[in-house]
C-alpha positions in Angstrom: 126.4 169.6 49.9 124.6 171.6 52.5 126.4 174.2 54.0 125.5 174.2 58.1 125.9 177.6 59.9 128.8 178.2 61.8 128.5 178.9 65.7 128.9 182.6 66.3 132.0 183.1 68.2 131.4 186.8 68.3 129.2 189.5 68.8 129.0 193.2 69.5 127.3 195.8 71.4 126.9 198.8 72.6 128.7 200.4 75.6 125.4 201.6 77.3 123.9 198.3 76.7 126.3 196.6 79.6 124.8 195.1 82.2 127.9 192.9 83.9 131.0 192.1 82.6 130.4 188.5 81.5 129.7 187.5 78.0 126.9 185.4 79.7 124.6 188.3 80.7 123.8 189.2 77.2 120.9 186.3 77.4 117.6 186.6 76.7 114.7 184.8 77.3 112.3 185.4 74.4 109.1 184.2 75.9 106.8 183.4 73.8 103.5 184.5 75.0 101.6 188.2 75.2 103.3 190.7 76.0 101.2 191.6 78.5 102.0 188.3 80.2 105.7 188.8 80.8 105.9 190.4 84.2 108.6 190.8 87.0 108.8 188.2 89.3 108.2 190.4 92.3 104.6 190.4 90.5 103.9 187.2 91.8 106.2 187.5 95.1 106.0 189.5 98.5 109.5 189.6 100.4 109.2 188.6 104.1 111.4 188.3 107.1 110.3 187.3 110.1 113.3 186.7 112.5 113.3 184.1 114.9 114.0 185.4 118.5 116.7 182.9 119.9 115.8 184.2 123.6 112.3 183.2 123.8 112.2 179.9 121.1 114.3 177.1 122.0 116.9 176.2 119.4 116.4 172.6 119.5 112.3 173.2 118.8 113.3 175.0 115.5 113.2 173.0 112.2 116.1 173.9 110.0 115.7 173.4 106.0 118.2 171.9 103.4 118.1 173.0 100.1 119.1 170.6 97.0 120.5 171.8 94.4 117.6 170.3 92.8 115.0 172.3 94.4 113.6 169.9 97.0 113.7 170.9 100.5 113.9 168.7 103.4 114.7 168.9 107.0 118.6 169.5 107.7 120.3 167.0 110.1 122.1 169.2 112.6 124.5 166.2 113.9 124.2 167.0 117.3 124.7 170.5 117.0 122.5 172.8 119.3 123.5 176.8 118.5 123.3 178.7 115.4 125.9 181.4 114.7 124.2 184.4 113.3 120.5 185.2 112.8 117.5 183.2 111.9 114.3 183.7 110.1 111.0 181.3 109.2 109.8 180.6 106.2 105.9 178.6 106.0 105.3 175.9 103.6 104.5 177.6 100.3 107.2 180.0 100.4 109.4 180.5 98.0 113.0 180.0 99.4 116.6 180.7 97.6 120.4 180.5 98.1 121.9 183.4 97.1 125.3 181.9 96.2 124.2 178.8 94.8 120.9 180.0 93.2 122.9 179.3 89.7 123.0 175.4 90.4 119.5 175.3 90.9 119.1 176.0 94.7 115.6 177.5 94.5 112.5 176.1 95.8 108.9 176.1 97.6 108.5 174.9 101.3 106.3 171.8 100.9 103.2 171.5 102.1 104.0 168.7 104.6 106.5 170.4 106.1 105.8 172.5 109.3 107.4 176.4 109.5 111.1 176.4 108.7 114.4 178.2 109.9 117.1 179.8 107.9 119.9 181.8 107.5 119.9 185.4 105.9 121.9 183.7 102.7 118.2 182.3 102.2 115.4 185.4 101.4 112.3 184.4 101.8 109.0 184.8 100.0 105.1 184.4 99.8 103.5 184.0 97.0 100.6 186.3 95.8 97.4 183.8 95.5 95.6 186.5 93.4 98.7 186.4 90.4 100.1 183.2 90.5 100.5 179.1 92.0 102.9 178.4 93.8 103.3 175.1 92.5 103.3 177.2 89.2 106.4 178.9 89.9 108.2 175.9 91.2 107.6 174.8 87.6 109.4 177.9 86.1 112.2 177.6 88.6 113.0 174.2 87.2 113.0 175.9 83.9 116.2 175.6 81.6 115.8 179.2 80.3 115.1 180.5 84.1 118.3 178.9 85.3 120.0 180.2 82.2 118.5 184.0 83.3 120.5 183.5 87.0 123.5 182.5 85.4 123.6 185.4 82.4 123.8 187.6 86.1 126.7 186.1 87.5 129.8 187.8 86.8 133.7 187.4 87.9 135.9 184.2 88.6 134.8 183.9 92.5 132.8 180.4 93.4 130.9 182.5 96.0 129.8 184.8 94.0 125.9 185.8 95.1 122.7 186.4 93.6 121.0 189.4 95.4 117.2 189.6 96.2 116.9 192.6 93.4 117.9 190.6 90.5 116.1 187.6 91.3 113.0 189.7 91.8 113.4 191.9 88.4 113.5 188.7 86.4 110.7 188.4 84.0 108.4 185.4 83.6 105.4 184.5 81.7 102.5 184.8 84.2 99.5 183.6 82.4 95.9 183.6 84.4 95.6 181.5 86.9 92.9 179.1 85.0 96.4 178.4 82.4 98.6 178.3 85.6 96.2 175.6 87.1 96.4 173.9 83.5 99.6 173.5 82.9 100.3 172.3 86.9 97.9 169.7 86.4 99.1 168.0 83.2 102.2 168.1 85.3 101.5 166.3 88.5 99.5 163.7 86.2 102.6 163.0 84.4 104.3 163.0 87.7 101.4 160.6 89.1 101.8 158.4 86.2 105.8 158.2 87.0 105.3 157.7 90.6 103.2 154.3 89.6 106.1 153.2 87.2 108.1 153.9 90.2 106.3 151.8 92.3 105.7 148.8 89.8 109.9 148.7 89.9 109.3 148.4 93.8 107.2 145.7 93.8 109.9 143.8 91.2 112.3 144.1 92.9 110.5 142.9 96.1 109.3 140.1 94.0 112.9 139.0 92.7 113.8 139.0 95.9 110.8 137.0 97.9 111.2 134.3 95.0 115.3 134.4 96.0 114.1 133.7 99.4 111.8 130.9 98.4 114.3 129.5 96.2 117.0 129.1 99.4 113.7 127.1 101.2 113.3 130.8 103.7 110.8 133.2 104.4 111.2 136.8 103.2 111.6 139.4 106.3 109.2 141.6 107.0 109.9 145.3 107.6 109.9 146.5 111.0 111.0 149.4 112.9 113.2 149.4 115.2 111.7 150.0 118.5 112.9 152.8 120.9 113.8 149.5 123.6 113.8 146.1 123.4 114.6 143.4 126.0 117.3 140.3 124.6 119.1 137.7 126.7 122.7 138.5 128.3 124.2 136.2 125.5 122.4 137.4 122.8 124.0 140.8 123.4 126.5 141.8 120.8 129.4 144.1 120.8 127.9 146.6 123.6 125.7 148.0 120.4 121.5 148.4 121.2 121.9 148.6 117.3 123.9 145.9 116.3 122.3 143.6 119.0 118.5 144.6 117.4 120.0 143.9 114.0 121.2 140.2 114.9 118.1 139.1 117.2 116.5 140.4 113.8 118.1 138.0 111.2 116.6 135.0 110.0 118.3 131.8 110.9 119.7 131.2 107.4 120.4 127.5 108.9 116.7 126.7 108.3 117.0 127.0 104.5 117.6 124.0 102.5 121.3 124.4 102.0 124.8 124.3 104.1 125.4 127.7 106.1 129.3 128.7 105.5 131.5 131.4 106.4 132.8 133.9 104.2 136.8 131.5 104.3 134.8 128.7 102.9 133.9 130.7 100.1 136.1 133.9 99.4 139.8 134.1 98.2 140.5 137.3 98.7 139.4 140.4 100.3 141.5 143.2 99.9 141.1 147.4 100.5 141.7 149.6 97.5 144.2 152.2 96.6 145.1 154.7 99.3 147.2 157.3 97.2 145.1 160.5 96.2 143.8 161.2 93.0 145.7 163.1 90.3 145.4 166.4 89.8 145.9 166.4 86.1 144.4 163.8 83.2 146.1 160.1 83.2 145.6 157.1 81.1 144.7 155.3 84.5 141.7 156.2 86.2 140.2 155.3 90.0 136.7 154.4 90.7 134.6 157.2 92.9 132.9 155.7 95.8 129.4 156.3 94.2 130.2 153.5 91.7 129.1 150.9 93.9 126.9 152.1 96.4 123.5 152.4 94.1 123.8 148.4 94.4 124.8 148.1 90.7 128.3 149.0 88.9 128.6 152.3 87.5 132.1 152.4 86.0 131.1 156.5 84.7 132.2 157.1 88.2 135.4 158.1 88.3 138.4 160.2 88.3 142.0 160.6 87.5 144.5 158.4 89.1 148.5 158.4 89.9 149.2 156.0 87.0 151.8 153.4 88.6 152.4 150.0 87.8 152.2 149.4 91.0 148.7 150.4 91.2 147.9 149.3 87.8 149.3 145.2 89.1 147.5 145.7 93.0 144.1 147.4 92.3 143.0 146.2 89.1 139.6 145.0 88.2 138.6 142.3 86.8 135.3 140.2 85.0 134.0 138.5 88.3 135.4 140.5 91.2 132.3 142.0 93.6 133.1 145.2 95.4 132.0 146.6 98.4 131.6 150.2 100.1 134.0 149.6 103.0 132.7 153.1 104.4 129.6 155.8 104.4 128.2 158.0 106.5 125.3 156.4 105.6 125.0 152.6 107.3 122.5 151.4 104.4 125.6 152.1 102.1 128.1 150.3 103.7 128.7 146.9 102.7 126.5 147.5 99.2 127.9 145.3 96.6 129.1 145.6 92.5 129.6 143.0 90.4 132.0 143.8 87.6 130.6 141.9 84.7 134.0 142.3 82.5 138.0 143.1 82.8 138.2 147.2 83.1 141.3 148.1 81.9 142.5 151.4 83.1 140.5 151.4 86.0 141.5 150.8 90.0 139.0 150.6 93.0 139.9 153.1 95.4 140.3 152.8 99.8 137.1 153.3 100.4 136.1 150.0 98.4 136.8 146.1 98.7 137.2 144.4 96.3 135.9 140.5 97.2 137.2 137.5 94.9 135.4 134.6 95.2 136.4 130.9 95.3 135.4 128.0 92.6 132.4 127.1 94.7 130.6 130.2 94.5 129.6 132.5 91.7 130.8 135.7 91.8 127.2 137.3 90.5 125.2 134.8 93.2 127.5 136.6 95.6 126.8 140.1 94.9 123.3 139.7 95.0 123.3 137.2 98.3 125.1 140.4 99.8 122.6 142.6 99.4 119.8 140.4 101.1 118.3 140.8 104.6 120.0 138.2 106.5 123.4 138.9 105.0 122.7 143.0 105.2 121.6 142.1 109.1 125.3 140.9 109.8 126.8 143.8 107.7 124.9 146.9 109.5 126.0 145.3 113.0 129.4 144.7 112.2 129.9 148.4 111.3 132.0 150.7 113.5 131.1 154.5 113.8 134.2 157.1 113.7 134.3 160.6 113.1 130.2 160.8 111.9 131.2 157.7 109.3 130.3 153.7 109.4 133.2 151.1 108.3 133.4 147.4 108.0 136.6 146.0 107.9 137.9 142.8 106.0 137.2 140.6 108.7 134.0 140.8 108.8 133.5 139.8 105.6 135.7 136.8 105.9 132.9 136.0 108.4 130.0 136.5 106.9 127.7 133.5 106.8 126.3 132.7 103.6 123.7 130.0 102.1 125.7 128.1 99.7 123.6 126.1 97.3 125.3 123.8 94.7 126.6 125.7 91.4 123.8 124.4 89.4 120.9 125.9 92.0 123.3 129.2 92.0 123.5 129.6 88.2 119.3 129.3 88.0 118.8 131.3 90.7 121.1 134.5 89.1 119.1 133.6 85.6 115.7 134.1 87.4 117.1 137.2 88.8 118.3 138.5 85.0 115.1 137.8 83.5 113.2 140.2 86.4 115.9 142.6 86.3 115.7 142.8 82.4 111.9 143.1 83.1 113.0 146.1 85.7 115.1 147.8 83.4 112.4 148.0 80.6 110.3 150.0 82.9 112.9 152.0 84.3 113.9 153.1 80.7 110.4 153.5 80.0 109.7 155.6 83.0 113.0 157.7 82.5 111.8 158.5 78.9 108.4 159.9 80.4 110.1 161.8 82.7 112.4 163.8 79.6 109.2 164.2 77.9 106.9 165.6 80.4 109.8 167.8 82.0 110.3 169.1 77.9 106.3 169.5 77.4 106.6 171.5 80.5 109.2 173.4 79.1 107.8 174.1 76.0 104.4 175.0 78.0 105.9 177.8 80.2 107.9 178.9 77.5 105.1 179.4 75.1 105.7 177.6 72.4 103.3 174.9 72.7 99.7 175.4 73.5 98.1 174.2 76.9 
């Protein structure tokens, strides 16, 4: 028998050796490359702060940044707002940008390049990077870094959630910064892999558009085509729906499903029930009952990993079960391409309740319940959905009504249970190259890894 090391528990220093009061900040890095490498980060950075002055530059000309927790940046929706408590400052694409409090979940990024000059908050510092010592691109890379994000979190200290990184012990990190010929190097086996992602990416697209155009062909209609909705459009007095320019656009949009080769019926010709999902809040401490998250359903596909603790009742248990065959629905988003997105529950989930924010649709003998799902998520059908929607408090909702009045092509059984095998045998073929793809993705991000680190040779 082999005997395995045991995980040190346990460990001792000196006094003078302290650096925070947190087990955590005894890490170290141990890069793996020359000595004369391993620099401070403020080797490669120059801090900046250039204020934006309120009284001359308009607020609503500014651009205002978001920063993922994933290091992309985007522009931040301000919901209407049009004033800015406190002080701003710009930051150009190229620039490296972090939150101080929530550096440790991986809030740290560059501006991209096709974005114009940004605005932020002083709980973002801002900085250039020196072209003469490193890439910026290069230094995205070691942000992304599981040993750099295990540096910011070895100096965070104390039991508060808002606890901040400040600008000096972000910029006394030290990194490996190589000459820029290896920077360039190891940046361009990365974007190739990237490249070589992005076309996996796009091969699922133009599946899934395929499955689709096919499902269209099958029901004797043409696929829509994409179009943007104009700024104005012009419809007849009758064709106006609901006192909505959206909702009106939406239905002059949608095909006439009555052209296909099959009967036209409403969602009471072919629905038994449609029912909202448990109200009651979830529970605070573990159960043997657990309630769906919102997110399970909203990707398109059933994800029953998303969930939480629920009130166990019997009650609950006897009202909001789930069962092989029930489609659920996103009842409400703040996002209308959300709402209405459909689940199919392939098999009984025991221990596991949809919650308010989710129908759940049974269907009657005449359709299938997996025909269903996917007719929901179609054009025609998605037409209907997005211009039924109500808008309250910054948030679309449908309501069970207008699902029992959905119009749906209803082929017979037969011409339903081909159809959903075509669409199994492409979505098999999807899911091969999305495993495939997802695979790459560990293995370039762990070459990458192993790359900056030093370990492996460029």
């Amino acid at each position: 028998m082999t005997d395995t090391p045991l995980e040190r528990k346990a460990f001792g220093v000196w006094f003078k050796e302290l650096r925070a009061w947190s087990v955590g900040s005894f890490f170290d890095v141990g890069w793996h490359w020359p000595t004369e490498f391993i620099r401070p980060l403020s080797d490669a950075l120059n801090k900046k702060h250039v204020e934006v002055d309120l009284k001359h530059q308009p607020f609503d000309s500014l651009t205002l940044a978001t920063l993922h927790f994933d290091g992309t940046i985007e522009p931040r929706d301000l919901r209407g707002k049009n004033t800015f408590k406190g002080r701003l400052h710009f930051a150009d694409p190229g620039d490296v940008i972090y939150s101080k409090i929530d550096v440790r979940n991986g809030a740290i990024g560059i501006v991209p390049d096709d974005m114009k000059r940004v605005a932020l908050s002083s709980e973002y510092p801002v900085y250039s990077v020196l072209p003469n010592v490193a890439l910026a691109e290069y230094i995205r890379l070691v942000f992304r870094t599981r040993y750099f994000r295990q540096a910011i979190n070895s100096m965070i200290s104390g039991a508060s959630g808002r606890k901040r990184v400040q600008p000096k012990q972000i910029e006394s990190l030290a990194i490996p910064l190589p000459p820029i010929h290896l920077q360039r190097a190891i940046v361009a086996r990365w974007q190739q892999a990237r490249q070589a992602i992005a076309e996996a990416e796009e091969r699922i697209k133009q599946l899934e558009a395929k499955i689709d155009a096919q499902f269209f062909s099958d029901l004797g209609l043409k696929p829509p085509q994409a179009v943007k909705r104009p700024k104005a459009f012009a419809v007849p007095w009758k064709d106006s729906f609901q006192w909505s320019g959206r909702a009106t656009y939406l239905l002059a949009q949608r095909h006439d499903l009555h052209k296909g080769k099959y009967p036209v019926v409403s969602g009471v010709d072919c629905l038994q029930e449609v029912k909202h999902g448990c109200g009651a809040p979830p529970s605070p401490k573990p159960t043997d009952l657990e309630i769906l998250k919102i997110s399970a359903v909203t990707r398109g596909s059933f994800d029953p990993q998303q969930k939480k603790y629920a009130q166990d009742k019997k009650r609950f248990r006897e009202d909001f079960d789930l069962k092989r065959g029930d489609v659920l629905m996103c009842r409400t988003n703040g996002t209308l391409e959300y709402v209405g997105m459909s689940a199919w529950v392939d098999k009984d989930m025991d221990n596991l309740i949809f919650p308010d924010k989710v129908i759940r649709v049974r269907s009657r003998d005449n359709i299938l319940p997996e025909y269903l799902w996917k007719i929901l998520q179609l054009q025609p059908i998605r037409a209907q959905i997005e211009a039924a929607a109500r808008t309250a408090v910054g948030n679309y909702a449908i309501g069970t009504h207008d699902i029992w009045n959905l119009q749906i092509p209803l082929p017979p059984l037969d011409v339903q249970r081909d159809l959903m095998r075509r669409v199994a045998e492409g979505r098999a073929e999807i899911a091969r190259e999305r495993a495939a793809a997802q695979q790459r993705a560990r293995d370039i991000e762990a070459e990458i890894e192993a790359l900056i680190l030093g370990t492996r040779a460029i």
